[in-house]
VOBA-1610 file (N, C-alpha, C; in pm, whole numbers, padded with zeros to 5 digits, always signed):
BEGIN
Unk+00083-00119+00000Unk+00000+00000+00000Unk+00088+00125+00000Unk+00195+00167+00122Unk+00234+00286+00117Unk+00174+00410+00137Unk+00288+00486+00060Unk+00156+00664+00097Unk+00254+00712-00016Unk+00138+00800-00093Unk+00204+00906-00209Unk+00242+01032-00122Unk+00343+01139-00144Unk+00374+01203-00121Unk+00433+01286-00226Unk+00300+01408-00212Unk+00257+01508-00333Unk+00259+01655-00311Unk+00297+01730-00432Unk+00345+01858-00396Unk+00212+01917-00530Unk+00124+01999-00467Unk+00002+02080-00550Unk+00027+02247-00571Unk+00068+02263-00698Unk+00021+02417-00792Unk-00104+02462-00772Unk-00084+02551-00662Unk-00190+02617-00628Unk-00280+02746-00786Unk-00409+02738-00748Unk-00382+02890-00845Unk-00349+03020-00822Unk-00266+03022-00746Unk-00197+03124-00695Unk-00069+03169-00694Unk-00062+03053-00773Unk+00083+02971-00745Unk+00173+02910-00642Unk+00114+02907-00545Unk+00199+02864-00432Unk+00199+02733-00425Unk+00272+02662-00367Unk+00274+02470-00298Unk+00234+02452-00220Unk+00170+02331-00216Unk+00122+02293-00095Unk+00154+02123-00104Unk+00213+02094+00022Unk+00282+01940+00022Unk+00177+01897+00102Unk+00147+01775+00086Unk+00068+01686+00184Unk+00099+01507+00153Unk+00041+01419+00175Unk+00049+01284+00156Unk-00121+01230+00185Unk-00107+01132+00074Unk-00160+01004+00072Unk-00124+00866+00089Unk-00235+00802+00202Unk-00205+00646+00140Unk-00307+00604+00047Unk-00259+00503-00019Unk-00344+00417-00074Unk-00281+00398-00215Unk-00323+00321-00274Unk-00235+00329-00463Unk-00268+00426-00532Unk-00371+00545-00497Unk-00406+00584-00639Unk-00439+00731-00560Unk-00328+00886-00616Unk-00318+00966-00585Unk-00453+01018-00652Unk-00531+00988-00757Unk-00627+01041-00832Unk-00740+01107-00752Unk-00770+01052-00675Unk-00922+01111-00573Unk-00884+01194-00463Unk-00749+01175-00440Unk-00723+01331-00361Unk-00696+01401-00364Unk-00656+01464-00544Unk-00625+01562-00597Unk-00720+01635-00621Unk-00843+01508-00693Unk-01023+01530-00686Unk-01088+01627-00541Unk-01020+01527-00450Unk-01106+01610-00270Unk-01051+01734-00314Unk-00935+01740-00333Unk-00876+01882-00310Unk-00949+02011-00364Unk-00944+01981-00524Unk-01021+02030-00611Unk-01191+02090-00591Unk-01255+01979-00513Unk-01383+01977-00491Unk-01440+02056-00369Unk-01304+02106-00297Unk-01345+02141-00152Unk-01346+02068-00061Unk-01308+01923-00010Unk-01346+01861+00092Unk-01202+01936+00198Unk-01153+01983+00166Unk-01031+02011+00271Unk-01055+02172+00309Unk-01114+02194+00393Unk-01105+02331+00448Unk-00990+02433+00450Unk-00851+02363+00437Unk-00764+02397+00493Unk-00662+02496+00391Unk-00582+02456+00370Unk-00467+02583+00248Unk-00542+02560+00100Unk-00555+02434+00078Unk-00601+02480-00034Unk-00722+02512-00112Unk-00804+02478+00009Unk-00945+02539+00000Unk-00988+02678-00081Unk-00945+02751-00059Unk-00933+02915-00115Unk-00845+02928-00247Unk-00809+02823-00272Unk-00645+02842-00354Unk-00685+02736-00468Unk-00767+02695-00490Unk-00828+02618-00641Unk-00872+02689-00738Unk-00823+02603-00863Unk-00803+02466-00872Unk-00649+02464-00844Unk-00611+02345-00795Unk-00479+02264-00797Unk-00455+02176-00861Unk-00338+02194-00893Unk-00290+02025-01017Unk-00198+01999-00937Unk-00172+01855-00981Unk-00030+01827-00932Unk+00076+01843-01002Unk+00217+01875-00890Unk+00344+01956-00965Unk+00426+01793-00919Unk+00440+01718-00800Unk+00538+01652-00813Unk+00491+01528-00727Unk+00486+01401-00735Unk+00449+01267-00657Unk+00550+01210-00624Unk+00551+01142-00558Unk+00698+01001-00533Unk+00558+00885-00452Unk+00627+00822-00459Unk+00515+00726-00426Unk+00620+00633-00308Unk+00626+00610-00167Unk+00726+00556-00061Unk+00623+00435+00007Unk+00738+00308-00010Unk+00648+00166+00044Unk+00640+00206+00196Unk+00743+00253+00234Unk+00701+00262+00400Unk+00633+00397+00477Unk+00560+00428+00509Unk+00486+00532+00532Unk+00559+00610+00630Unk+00604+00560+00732Unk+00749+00681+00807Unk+00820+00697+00715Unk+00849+00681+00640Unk+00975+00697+00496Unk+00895+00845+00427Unk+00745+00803+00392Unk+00673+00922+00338Unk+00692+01049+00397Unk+00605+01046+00561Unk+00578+01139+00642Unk+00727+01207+00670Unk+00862+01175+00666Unk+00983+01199+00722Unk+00992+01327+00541Unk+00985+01250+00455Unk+00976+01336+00316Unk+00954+01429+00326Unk+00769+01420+00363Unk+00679+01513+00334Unk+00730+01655+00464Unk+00761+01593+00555Unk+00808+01699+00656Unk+00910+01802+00643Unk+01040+01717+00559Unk+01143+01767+00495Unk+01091+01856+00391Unk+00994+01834+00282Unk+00959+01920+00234Unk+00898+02059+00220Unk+00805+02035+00352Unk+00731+02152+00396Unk+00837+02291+00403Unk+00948+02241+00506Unk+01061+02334+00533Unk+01183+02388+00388Unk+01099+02346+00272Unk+01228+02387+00170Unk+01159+02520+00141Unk+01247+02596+00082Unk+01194+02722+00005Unk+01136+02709-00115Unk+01092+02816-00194Unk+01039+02774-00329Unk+01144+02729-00402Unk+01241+02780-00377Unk+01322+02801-00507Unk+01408+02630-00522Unk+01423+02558-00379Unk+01448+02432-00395Unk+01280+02339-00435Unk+01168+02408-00409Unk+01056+02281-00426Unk+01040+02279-00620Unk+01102+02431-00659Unk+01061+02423-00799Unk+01191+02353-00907Unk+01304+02300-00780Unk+01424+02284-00865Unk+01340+02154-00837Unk+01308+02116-00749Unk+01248+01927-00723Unk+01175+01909-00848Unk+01060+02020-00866Unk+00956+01984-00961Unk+01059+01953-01092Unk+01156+02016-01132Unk+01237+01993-01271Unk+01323+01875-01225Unk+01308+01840-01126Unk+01443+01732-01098Unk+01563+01791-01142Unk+01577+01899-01082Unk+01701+01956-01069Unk+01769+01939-01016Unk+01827+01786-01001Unk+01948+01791-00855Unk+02049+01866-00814Unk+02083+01911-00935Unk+02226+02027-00874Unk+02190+02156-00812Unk+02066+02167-00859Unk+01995+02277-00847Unk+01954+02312-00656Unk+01882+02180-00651Unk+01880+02131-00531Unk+02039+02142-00460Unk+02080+02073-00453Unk+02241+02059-00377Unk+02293+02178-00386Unk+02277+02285-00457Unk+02351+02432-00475Unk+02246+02512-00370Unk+02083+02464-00352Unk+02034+02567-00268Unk+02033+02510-00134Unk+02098+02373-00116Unk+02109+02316+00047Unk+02226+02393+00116Unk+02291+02431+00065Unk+02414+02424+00087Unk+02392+02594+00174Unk+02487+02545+00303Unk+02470+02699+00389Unk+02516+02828+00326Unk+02439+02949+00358Unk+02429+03028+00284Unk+02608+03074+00342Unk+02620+03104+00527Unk+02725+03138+00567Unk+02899+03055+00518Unk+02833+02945+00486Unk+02927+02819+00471Unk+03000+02766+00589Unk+02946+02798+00699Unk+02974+02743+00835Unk+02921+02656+00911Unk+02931+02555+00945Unk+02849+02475+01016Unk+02778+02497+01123Unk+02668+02419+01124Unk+02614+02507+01287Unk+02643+02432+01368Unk+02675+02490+01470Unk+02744+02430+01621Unk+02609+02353+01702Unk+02694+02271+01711Unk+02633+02113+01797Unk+02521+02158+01918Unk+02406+02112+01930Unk+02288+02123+02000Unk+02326+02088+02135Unk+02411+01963+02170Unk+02496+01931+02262Unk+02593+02005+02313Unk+02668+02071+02303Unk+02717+02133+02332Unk+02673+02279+02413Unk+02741+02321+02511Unk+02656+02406+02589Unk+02684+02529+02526Unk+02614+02621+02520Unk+02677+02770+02469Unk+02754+02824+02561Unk+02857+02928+02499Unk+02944+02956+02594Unk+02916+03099+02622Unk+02879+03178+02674Unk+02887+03287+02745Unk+03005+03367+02752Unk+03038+03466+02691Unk+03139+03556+02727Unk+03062+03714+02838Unk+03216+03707+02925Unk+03168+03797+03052Unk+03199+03925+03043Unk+03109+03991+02996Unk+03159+04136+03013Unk+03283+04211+03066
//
């Protein structure tokens, strides 16, 4: 079974990521379209779809779909072209510095 995990062209143009299970992304592009979802894209129809992947394990999906929410446009529209470099050039830190370890305690300097 699985879950699709789908990225929708708003008419507004904006994205909107969400997921399905089941085999067949067709009827929830339909809900979308029709109004059954109150929610973002309710106001923002019609929607088509811009990009699917289809994942056998459904934490595999939801871990995706989460990752996706947090990209900017400019990486969700390099996804839609399968732009990988495109992608990998906009992951990449803007400072080029790593960010310091969560573990680690901050250090305080004393006036």
């Amino acid at each position: 079974m699985g879950i699709h995990v789908y990225m929708l062209r708003c008419a507004d143009g904006s994205f909107y990521v969400g997921s399905a299970t089941g085999d067949d992304l067709s009827p929830r592009i339909e809900q979308h379209n029709a109004g059954h979802y109150p929610g973002y894209t309710f106001k923002r129809r019609p929607v088509v779809l811009a990009w699917p992947e289809h994942f056998d394990r459904i934490t595999d999906g939801i871990a995706v779909e989460r990752q996706l929410k947090g990209w900017s446009r400019a990486k969700k529209e390099a996804l839609i072209r399968s732009d990988w470099a495109a992608i990998s050039r906009l992951a990449q830190r803007r400072g080029g510095l790593a960010r310091k370890s969560l573990d680690q305690p901050l250090k305080l300097e004393a006036d």
